[in-house]
N, CA, C and O atoms as CSV, one atom per row, in Angstrom:
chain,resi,resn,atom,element,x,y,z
A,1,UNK,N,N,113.814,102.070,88.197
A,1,UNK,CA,C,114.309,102.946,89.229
A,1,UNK,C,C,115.813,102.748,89.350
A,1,UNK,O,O,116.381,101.665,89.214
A,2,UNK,N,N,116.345,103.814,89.598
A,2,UNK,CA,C,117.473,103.415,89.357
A,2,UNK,C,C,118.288,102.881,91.575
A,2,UNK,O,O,117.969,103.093,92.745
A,3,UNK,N,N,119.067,102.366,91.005
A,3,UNK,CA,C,119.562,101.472,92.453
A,3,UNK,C,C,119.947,102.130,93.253
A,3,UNK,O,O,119.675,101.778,94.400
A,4,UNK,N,N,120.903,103.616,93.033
A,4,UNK,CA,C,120.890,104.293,94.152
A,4,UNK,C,C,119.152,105.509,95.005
A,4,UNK,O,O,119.002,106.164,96.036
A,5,UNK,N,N,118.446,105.244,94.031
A,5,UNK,CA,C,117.421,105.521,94.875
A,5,UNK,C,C,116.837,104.595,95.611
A,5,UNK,O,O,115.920,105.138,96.226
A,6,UNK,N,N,116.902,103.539,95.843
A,6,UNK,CA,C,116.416,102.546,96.458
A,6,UNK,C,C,116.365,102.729,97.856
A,6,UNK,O,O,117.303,103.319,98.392
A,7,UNK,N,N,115.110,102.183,98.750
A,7,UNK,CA,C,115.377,102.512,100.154
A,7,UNK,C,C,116.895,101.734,100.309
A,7,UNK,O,O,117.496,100.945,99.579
A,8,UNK,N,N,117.285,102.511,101.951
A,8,UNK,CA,C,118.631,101.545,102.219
A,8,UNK,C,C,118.853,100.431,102.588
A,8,UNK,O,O,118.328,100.280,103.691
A,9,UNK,N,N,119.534,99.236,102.142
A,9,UNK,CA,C,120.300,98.110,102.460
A,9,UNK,C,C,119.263,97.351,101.542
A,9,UNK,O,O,118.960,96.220,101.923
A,10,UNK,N,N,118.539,97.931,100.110
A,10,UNK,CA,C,117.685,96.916,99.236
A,10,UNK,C,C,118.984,96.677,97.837
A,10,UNK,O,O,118.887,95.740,97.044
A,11,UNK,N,N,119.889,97.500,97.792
A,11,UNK,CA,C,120.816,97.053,96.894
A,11,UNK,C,C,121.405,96.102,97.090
A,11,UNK,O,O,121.657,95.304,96.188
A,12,UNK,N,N,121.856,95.907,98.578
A,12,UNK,CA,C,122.772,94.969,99.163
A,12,UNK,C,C,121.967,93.644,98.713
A,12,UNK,O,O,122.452,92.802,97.957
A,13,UNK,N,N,120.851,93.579,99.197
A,13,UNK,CA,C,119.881,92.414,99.011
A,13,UNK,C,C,119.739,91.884,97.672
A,13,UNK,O,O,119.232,90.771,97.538
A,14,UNK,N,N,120.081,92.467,96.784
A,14,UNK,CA,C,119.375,92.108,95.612
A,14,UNK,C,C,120.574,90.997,94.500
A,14,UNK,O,O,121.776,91.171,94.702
A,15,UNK,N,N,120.284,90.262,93.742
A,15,UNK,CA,C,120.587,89.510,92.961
A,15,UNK,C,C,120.868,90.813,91.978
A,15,UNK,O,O,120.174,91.829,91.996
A,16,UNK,N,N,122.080,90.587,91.065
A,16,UNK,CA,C,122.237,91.795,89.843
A,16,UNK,C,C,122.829,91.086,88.986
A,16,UNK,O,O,123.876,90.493,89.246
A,17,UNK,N,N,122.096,91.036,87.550
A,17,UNK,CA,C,122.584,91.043,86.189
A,17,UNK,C,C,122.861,92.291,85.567
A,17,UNK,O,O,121.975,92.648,84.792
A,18,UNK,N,N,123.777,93.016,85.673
A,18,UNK,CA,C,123.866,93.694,84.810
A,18,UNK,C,C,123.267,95.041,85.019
A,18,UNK,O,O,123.989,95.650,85.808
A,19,UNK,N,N,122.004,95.939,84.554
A,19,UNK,CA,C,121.502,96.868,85.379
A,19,UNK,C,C,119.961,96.353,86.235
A,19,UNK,O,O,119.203,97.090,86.866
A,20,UNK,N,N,119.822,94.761,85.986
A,20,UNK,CA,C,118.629,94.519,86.568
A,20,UNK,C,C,119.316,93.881,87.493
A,20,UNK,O,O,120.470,93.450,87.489
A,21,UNK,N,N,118.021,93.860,88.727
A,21,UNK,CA,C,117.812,93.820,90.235
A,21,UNK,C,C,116.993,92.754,90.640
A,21,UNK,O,O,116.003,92.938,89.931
A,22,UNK,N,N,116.816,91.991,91.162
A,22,UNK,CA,C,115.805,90.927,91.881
A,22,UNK,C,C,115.796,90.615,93.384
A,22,UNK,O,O,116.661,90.745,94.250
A,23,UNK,N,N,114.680,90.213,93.406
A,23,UNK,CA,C,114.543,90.043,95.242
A,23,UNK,C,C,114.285,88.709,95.263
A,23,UNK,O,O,114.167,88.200,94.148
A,24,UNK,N,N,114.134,87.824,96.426
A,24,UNK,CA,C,113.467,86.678,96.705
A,24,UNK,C,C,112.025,87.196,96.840
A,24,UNK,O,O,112.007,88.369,97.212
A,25,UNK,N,N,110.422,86.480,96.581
A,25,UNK,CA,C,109.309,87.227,96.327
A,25,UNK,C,C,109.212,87.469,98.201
A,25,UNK,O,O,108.933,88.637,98.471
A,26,UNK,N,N,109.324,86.927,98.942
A,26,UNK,CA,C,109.453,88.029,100.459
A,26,UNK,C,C,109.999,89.359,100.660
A,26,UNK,O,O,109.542,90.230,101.399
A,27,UNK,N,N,111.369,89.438,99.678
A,27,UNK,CA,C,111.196,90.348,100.513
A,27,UNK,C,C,111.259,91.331,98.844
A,27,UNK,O,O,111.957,92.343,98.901
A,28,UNK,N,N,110.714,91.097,97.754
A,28,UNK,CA,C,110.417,92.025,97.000
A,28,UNK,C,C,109.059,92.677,97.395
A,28,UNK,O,O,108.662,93.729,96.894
A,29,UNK,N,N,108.389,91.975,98.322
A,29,UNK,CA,C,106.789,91.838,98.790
A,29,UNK,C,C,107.138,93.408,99.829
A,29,UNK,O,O,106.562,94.496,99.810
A,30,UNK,N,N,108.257,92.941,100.626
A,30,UNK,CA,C,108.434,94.106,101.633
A,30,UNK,C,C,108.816,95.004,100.703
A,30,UNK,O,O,107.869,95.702,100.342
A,31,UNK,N,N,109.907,95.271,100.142
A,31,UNK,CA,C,110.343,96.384,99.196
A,31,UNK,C,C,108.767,97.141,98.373
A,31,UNK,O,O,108.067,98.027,98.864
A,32,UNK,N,N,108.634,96.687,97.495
A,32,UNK,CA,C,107.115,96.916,96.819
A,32,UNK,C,C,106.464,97.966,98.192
A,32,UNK,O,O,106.389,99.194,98.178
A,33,UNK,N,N,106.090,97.117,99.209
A,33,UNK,CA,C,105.550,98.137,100.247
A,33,UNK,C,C,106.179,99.417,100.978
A,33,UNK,O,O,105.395,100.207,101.505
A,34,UNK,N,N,107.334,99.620,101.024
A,34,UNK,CA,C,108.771,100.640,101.332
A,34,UNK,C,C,108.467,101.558,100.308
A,34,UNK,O,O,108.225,102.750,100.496
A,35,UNK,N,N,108.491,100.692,98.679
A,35,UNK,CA,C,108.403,101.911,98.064
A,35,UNK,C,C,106.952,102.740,98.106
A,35,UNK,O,O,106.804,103.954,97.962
A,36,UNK,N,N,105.953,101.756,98.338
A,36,UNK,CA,C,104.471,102.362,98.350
A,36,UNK,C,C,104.654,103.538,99.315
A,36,UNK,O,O,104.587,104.745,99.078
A,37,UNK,N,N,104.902,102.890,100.461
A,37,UNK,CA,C,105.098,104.069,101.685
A,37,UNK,C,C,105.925,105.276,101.636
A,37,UNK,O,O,105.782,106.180,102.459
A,38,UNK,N,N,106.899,105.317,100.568
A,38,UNK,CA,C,107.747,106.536,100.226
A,38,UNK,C,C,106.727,107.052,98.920
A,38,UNK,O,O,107.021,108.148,98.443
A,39,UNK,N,N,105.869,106.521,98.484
A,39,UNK,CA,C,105.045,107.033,97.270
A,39,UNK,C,C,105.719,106.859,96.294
A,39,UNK,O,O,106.010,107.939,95.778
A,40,UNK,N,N,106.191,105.855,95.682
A,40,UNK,CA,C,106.597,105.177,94.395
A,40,UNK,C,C,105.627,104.242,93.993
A,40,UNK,O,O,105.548,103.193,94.632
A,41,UNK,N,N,104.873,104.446,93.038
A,41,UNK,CA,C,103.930,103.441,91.989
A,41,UNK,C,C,104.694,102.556,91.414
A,41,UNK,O,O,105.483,102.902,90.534
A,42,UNK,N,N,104.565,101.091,91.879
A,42,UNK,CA,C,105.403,99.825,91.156
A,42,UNK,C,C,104.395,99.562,90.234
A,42,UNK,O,O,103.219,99.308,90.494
A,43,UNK,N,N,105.097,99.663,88.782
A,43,UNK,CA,C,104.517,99.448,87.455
A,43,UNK,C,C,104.545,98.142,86.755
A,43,UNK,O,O,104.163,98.055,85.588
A,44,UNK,N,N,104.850,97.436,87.218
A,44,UNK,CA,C,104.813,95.740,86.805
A,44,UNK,C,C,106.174,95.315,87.736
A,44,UNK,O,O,106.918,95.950,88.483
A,45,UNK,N,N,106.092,93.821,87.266
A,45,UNK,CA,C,107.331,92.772,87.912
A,45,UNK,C,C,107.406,91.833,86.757
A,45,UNK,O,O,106.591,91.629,85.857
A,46,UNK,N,N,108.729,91.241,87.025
A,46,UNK,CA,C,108.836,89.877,86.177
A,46,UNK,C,C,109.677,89.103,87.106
A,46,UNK,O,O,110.523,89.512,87.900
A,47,UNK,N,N,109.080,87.302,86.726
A,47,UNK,CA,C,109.768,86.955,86.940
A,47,UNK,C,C,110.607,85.914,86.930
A,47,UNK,O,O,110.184,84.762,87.031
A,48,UNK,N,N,112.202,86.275,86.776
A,48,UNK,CA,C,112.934,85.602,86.021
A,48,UNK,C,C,114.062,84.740,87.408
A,48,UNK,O,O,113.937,84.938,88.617
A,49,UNK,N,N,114.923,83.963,86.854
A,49,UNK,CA,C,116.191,83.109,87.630
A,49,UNK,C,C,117.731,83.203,86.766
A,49,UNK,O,O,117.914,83.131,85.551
A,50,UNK,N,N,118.476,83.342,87.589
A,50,UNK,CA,C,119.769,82.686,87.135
A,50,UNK,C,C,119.913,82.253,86.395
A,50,UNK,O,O,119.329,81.170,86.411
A,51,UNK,N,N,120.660,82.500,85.182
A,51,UNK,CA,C,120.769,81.682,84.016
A,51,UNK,C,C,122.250,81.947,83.349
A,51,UNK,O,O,122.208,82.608,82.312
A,52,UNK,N,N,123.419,81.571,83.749
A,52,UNK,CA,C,124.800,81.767,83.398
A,52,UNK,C,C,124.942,83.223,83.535
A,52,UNK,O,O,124.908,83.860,84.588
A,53,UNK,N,N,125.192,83.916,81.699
A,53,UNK,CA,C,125.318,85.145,82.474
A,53,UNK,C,C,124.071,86.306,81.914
A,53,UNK,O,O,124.372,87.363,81.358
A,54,UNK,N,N,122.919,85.953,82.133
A,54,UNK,CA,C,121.818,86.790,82.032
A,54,UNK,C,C,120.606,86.261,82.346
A,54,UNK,O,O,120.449,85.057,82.147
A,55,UNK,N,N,119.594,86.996,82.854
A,55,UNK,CA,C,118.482,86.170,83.517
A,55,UNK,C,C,117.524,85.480,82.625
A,55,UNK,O,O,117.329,86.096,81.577
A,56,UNK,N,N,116.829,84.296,82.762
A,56,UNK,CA,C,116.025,83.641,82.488
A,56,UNK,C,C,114.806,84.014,82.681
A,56,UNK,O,O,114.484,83.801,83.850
A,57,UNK,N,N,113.530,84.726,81.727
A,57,UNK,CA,C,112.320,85.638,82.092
A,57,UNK,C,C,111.355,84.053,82.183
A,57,UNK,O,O,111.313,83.081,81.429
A,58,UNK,N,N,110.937,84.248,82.962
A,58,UNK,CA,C,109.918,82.826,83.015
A,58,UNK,C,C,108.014,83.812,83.184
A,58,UNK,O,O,106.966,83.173,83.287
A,59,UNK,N,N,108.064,84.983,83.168
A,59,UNK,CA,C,106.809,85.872,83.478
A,59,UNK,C,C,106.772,87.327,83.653
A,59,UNK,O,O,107.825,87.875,83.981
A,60,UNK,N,N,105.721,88.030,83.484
A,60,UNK,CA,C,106.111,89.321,83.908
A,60,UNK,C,C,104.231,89.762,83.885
A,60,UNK,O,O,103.348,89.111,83.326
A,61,UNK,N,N,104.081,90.982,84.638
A,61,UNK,CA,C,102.968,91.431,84.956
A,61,UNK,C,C,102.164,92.107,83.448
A,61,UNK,O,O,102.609,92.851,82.574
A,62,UNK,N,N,100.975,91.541,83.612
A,62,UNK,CA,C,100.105,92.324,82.489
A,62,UNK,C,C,98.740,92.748,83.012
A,62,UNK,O,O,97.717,92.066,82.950
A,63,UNK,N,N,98.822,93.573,83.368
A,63,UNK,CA,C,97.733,94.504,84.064
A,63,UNK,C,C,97.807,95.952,83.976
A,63,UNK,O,O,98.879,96.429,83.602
A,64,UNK,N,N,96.741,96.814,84.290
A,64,UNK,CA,C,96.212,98.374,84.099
A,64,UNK,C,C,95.785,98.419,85.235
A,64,UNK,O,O,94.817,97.720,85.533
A,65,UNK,N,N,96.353,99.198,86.111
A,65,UNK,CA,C,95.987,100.972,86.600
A,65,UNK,C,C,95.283,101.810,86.171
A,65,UNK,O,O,96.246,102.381,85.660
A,66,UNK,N,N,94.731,102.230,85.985
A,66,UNK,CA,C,94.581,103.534,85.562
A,66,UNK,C,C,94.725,104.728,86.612
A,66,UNK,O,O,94.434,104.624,87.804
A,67,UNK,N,N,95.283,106.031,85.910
A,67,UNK,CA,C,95.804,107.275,86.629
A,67,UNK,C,C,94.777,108.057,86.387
A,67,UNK,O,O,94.367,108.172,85.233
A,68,UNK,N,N,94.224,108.688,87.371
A,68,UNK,CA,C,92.811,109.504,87.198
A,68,UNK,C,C,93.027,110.355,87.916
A,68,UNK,O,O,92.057,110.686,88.598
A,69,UNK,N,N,94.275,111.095,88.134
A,69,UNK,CA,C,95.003,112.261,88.619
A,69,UNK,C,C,94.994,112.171,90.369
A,69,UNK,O,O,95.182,113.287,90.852
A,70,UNK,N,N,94.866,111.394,91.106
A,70,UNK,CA,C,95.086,110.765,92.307
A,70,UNK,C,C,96.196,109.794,92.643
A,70,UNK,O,O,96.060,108.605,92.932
A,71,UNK,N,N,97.289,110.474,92.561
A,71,UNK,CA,C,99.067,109.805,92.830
A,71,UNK,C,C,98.727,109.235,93.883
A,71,UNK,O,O,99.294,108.145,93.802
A,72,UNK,N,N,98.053,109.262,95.016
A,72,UNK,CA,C,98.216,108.591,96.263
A,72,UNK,C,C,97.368,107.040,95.974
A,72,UNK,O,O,97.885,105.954,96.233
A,73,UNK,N,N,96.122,107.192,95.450
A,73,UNK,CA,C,95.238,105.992,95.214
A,73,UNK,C,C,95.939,105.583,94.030
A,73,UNK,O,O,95.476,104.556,93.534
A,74,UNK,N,N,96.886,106.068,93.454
A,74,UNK,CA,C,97.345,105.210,91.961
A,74,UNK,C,C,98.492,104.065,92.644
A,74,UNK,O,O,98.611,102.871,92.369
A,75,UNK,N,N,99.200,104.822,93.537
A,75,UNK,CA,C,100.427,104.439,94.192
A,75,UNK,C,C,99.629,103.220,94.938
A,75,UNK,O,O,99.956,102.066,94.663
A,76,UNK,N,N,98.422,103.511,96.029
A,76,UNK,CA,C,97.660,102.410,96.861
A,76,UNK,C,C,97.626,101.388,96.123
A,76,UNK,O,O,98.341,100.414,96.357
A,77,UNK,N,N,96.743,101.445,95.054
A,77,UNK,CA,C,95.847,100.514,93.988
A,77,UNK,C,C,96.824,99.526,93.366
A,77,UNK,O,O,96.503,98.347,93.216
A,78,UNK,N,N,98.179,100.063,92.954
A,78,UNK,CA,C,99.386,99.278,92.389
A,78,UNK,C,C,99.607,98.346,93.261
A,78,UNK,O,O,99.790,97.253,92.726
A,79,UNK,N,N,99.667,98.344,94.494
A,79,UNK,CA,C,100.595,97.540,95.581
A,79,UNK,C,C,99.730,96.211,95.363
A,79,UNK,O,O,100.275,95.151,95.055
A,80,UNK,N,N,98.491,96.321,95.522
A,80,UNK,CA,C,97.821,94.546,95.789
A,80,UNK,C,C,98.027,94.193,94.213
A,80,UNK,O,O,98.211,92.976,94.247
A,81,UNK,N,N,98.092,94.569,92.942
A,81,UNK,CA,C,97.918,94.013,92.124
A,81,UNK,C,C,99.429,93.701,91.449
A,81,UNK,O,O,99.781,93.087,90.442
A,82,UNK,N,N,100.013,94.296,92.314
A,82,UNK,CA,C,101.945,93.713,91.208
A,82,UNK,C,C,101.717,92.602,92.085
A,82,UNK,O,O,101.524,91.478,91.621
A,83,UNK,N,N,101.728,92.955,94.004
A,83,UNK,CA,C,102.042,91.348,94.338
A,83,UNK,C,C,101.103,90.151,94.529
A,83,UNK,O,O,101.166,89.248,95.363
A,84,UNK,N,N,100.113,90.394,93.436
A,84,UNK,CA,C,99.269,88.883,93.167
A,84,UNK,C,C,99.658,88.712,92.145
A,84,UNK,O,O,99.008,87.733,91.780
A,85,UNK,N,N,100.551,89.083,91.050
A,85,UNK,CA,C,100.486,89.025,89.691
A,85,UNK,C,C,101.624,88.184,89.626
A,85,UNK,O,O,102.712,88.583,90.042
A,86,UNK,N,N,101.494,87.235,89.219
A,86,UNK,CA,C,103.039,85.972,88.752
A,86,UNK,C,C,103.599,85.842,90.179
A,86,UNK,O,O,104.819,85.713,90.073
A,87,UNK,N,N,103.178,85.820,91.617
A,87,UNK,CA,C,104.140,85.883,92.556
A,87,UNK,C,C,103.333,84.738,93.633
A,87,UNK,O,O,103.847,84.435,94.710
């Protein structure tokens, strides 16, 4: 997604390498739900730290959705499973 769509004051918040973005997992937990509630489907996470000058990937999500033409239950169904996944 790109950063100026982001709800407001989540750019400010965020850690940036470069064109990637990170949260502390609180409040990526809230964000994740902001975007649910605006109807954005979060499609995985990773997650990485600080590492001079580019991030360190220590994990990232490996899981399925499936889209069965219901955007609202695809969008629901995403939210519990990015934030149990590596978090």
């Amino acid at each position: 997604m790109d950063a100026g769509r982001l709800p407001e004051g989540w750019e400010a918040r965020a850690v940036r390498f470069g064109d990637e973005l990170a949260w502390r997992p609180a409040d990526a937990r809230r964000l994740i739900e902001e975007l649910r509630d605006a109807g954005y489907a979060v499609l995985g996470l990773e997650i990485w730290t600080p590492a001079g000058t580019a991030p360190r990937v220590w994990g990232w999500s490996e899981y399925e959705v499936r889209y069965d033409g219901d955007w609202r239950r695809f969008v629901k169904e995403n939210v519990p499973t990015t934030t149990t996944t590596g978090t």
